[in-house]
Backbone as JSON, one array per atom type, in Angstrom:
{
  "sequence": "XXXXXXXXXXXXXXXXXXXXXXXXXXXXXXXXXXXXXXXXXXXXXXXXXXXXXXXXXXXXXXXXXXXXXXX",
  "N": [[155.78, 214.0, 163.54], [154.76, 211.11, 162.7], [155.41, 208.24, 160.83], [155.23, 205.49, 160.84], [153.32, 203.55, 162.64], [154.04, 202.07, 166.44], [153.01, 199.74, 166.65], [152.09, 199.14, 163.86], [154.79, 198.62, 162.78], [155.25, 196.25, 163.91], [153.87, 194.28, 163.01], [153.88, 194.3, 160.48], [156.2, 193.15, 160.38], [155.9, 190.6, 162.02], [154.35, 189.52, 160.02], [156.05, 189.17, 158.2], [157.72, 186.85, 155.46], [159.98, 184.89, 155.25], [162.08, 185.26, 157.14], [164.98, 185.2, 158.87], [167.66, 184.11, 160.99], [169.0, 186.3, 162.58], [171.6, 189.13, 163.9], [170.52, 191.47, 162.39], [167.7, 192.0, 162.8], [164.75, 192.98, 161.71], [163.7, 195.23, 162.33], [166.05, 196.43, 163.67], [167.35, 196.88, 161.14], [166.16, 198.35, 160.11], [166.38, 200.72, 161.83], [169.23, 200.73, 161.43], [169.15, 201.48, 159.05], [168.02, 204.29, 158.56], [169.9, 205.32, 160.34], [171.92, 205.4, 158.53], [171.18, 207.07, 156.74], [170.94, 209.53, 157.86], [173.37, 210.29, 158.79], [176.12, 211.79, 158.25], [178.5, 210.46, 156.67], [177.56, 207.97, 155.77], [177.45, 205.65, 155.23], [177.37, 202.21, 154.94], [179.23, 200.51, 156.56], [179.82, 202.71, 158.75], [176.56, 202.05, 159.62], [176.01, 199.8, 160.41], [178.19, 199.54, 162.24], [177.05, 201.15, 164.12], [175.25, 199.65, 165.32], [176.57, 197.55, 166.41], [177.74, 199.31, 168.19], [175.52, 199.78, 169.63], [174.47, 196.92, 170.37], [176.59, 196.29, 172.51], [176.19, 197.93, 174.36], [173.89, 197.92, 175.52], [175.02, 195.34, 176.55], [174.51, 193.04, 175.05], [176.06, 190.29, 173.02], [179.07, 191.27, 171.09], [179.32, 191.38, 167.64], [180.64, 190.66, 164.4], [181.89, 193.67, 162.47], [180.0, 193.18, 160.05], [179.33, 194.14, 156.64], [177.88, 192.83, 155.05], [175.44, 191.47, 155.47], [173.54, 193.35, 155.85], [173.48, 194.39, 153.27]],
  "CA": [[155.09, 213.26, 162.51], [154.81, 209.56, 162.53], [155.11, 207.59, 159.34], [154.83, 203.71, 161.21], [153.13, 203.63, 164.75], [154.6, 200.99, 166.71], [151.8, 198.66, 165.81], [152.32, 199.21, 162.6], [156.1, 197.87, 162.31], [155.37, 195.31, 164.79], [152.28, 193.4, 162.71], [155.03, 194.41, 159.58], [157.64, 192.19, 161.01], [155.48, 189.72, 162.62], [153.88, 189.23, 158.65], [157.37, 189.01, 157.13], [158.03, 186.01, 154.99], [161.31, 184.45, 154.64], [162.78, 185.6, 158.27], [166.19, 184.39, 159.07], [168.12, 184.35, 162.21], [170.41, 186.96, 162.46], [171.79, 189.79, 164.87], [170.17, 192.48, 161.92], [166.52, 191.51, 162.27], [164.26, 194.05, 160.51], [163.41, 196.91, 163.18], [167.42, 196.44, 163.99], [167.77, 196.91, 159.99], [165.24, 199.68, 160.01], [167.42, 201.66, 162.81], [170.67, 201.19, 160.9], [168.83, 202.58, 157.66], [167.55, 205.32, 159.19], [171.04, 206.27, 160.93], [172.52, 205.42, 157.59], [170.41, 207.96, 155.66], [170.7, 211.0, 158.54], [174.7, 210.13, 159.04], [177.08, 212.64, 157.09], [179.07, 209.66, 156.16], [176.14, 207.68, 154.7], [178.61, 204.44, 155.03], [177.41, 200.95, 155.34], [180.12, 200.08, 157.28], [179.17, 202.93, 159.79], [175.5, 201.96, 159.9], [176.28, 198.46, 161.25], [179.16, 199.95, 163.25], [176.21, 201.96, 165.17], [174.39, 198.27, 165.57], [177.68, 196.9, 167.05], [177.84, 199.66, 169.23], [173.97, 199.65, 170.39], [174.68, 196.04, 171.34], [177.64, 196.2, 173.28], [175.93, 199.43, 175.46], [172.8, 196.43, 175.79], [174.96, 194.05, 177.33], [174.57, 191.66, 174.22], [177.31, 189.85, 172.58], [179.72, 191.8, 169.94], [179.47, 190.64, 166.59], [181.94, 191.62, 163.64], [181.01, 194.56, 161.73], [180.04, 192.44, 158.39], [178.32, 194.46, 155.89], [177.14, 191.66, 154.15], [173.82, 190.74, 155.57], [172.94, 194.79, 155.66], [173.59, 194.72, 152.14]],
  "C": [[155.5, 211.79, 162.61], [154.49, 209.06, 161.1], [154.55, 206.12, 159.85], [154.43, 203.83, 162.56], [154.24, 202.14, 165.07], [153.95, 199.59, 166.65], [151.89, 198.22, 164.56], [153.35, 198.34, 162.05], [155.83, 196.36, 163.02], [154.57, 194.08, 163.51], [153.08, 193.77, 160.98], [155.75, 192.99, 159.58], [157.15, 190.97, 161.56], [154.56, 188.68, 161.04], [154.76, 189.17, 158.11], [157.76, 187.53, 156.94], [159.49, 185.61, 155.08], [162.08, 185.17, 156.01], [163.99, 184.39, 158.47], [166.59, 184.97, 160.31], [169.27, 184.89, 161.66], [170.36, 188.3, 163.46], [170.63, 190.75, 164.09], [168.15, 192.39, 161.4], [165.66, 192.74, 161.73], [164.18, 195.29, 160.89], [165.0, 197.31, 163.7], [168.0, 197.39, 162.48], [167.48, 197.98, 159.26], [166.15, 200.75, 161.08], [168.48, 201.72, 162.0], [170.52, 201.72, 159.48], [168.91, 204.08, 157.86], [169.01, 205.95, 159.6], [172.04, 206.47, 159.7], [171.97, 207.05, 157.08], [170.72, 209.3, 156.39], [172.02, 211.21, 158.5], [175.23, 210.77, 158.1], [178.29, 211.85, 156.67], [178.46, 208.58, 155.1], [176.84, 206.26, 154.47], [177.3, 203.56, 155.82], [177.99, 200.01, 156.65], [180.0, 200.97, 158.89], [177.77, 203.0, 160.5], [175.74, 200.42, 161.14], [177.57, 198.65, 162.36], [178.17, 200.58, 164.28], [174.91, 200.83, 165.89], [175.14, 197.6, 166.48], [177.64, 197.39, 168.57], [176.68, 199.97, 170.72], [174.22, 198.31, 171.55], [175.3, 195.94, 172.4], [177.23, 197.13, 174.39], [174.67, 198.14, 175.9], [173.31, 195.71, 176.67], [175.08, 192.6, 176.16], [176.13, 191.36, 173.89], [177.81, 190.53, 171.85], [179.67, 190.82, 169.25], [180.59, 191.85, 165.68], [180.89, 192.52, 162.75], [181.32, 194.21, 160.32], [179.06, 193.06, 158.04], [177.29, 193.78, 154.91], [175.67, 191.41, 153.97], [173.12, 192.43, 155.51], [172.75, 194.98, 153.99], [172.39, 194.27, 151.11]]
}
């Protein structure tokens, strides 16, 4: 079952007001919900810990795991 095609989020995100630069941009923000919500810890702190560790398997830069901007 699909709830958002990939069209869908894209033309979402590409219509989003008020965008800021940051590692947790919305489909980033939408993944660490999502792992939040399925995760038997249900932590903040390990949603953006599973963002940290996405990057770092990427190749991108490590950032600190600040719950702040998730919040």
């Amino acid at each position: 079952m699909r709830i958002f095609s990939a069209d869908s989020i894209a033309n979402i995100i590409a219509n989003t007001p008020h965008k800021r630069s940051s590692v947790l941009l919305p489909l980033v923000t939408l993944k660490a919900f999502i792992f939040q919500v399925l995760s038997d810890d249900g932590s903040c702190k390990q949603a953006v810990a599973g963002v940290l560790i996405d990057r770092i398997v990427d190749g991108q830069s490590a950032t600190t795991v600040n719950t702040r901007p998730y919040l």
